[in-house]
C-alpha positions in Angstrom: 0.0 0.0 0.0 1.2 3.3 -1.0 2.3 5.8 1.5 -0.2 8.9 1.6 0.9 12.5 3.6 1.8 15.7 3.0 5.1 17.7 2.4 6.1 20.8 3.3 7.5 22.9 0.3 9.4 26.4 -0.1 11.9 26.7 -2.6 12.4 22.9 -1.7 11.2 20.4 0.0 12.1 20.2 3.8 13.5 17.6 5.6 13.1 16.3 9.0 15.2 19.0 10.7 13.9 21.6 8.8 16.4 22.2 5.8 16.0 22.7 2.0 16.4 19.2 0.1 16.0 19.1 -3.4 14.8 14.9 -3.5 11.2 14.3 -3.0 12.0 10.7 -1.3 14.3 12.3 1.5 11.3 15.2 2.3 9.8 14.7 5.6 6.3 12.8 5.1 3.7 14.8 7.4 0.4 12.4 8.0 -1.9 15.2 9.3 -2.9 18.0 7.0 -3.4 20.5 10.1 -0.2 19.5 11.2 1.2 20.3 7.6 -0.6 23.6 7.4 1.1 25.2 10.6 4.4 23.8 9.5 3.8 25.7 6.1 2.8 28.9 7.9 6.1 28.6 10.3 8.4 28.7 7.6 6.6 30.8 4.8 6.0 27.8 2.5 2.7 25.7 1.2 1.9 21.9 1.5 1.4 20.2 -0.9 -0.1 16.4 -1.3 2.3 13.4 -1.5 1.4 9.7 -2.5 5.0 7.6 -2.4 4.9 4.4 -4.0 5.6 1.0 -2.1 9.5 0.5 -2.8 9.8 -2.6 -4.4 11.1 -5.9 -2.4 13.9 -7.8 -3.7 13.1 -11.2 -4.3 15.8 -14.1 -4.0 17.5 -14.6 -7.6 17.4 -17.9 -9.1 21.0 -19.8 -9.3 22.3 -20.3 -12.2 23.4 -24.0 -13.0 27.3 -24.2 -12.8 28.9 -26.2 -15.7 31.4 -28.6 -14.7 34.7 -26.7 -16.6 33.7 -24.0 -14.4 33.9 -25.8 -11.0 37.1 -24.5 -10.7 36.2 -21.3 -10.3 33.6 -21.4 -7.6 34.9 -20.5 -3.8 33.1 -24.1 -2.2 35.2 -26.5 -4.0 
């Protein structure tokens, strides 16, 4: 499920501890509008909506079959 908040922007996003970053994905995720809102007013900026995607989870890759000339250059044998 996606992630849904608010940001608070200026020039540029803000981060966490309250400075400029230009990156969307390290902005500081605000749940509550109201919350948002004040921030905003605090610092001269505007919110504005955010929906972040799910990052994607890395699955376990499939081995490849080793051929037997190349037994040699595994670790294990």
């Amino acid at each position: 499920m996606a992630e849904e908040g608010y940001v608070v922007k200026m020039m540029a996003y803000q981060d966490a501890d309250g400075f400029p970053v230009r990156d969307l994905s390290k902005a500081r995720l605000i749940k509550d509008r109201v919350l948002a809102e004040t921030a905003a007013e605090l610092c001269g900026g505007w919110v504005a909506p955010v929906l972040r995607p799910d990052k994607p989870k890395k699955g376990a890759r499939p081995k490849k079959a080793v051929k037997n000339n190349q037994a040699w250059m595994r670790r294990d044998c």
